[in-house]
N, C-alpha and C positions, 0 to 999 in steps of 0.2 A: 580541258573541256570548257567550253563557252557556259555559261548563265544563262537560262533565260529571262527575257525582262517582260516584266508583267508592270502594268499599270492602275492602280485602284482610288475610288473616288470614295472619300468617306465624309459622313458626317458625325461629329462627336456632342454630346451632350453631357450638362456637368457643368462644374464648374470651369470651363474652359473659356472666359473672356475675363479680360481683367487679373490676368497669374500668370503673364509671360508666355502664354500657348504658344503663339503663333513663332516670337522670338526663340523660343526652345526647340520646336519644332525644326526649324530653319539649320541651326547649328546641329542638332541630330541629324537633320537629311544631310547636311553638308559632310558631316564626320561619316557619314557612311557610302557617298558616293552616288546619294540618292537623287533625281530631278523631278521637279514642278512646283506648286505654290499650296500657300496655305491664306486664307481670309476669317475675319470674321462676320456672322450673319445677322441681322436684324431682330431675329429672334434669340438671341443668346447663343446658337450655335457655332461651332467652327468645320468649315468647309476645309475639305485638304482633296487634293490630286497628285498622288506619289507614282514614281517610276522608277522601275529597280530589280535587283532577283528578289523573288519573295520571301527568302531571309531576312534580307536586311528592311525590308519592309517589315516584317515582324519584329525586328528588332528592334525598330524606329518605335514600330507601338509600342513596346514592353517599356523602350525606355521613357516615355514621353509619359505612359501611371505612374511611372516611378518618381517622377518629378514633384518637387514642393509644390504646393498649394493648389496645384494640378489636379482635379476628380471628375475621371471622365467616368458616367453612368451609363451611358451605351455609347457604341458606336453601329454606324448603318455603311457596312462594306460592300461597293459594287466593284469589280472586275471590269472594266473599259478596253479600247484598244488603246495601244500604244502611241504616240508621236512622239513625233523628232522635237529636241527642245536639250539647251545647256542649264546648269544650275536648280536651284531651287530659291524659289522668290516669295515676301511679305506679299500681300496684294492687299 
């Protein structure tokens, strides 16, 4: 049975600039098979665009609070469509 792949745009709030977000993030998408990018925003936020089955997208989340020094306060989850694209990338 195929996967379906869903794609989500988040923004995280928190302590996430300055504690290896972005680089932790990258190696979680990677270890899970996940594609798109993650940045950081002008205002302290971190922008991400993940694609994947929606487990391992949750998974990504759970693991990336579990992370040191990492304190996400919210996050703002939208549902997007899909594209075509390989890896996941720093931007």
């Amino acid at each position: 049975m195929r996967k379906t792949m869903v794609r989500k745009h988040i923004y995280f709030s928190g302590d996430v600039q300055g504690v290896g977000f972005r680089y932790r993030s990258y190696y979680i998408a990677q270890s899970l098979g996940l594609t798109g990018w993650v940045e950081n925003l002008w205002d302290g936020r971190v922008e991400m665009e993940v694609q994947g089955d929606e487990n391992s997208i949750q998974q990504m989340l759970v693991q990336i609070q579990k992370q040191r020094w990492i304190e996400v306060n919210h996050m703002e989850i939208m549902e997007i469509p899909c594209v075509e694209e390989r890896g996941f990338r720093i931007r």
